[in-house]
C-alpha angles and dihedrals in degrees: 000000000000094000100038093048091082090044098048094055098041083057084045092051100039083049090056099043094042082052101050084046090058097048084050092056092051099045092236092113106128075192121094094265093220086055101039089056092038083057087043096056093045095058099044086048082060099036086057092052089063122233135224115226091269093041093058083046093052092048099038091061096042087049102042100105093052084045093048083052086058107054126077112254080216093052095083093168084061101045087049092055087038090053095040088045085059093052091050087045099055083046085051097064108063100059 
């Protein structure tokens, strides 16, 4: 569970944010357009850096409220892993 904790939410995170570009693309993003690609970028700015299994804690949590922006209230898949990757996360921490 330790080692697959970074990759599953990278995957989280690169699944959300190849959704929301996709939306964007098709003109169907509730989101302001400009903010939701300056968080994208963000993210992905972080994701490329490569994170240890605290670091992507650490991040994830800092960064919940830009990722939650990000995610479709009507997506609820999404909103669980969102909600059980901020449990781990907090977990995570205080390695």
């Amino acid at each position: 569970m330790r080692k697959n904790f970074s990759y599953r939410i990278e995957r989280f995170l690169r699944a959300v944010i190849r959704h929301r570009r996709l939306l964007i693309s098709k003109n169907k993003s509730p989101v302001n357009k400009l903010r939701a690609l300056n968080l994208i970028a963000h993210i992905e700015r972080h994701l490329q850096s490569g994170f240890s299994n605290k670091g992507f804690a650490r991040f994830f949590l800092k960064n919940k409220d830009e990722i939650r922006y990000l995610i479709k209230d009507e997506d609820i898949k999404k909103l669980n892993d969102f909600n059980r990757f901020i449990h781990l996360s907090q977990s995570y921490q205080y390695l």
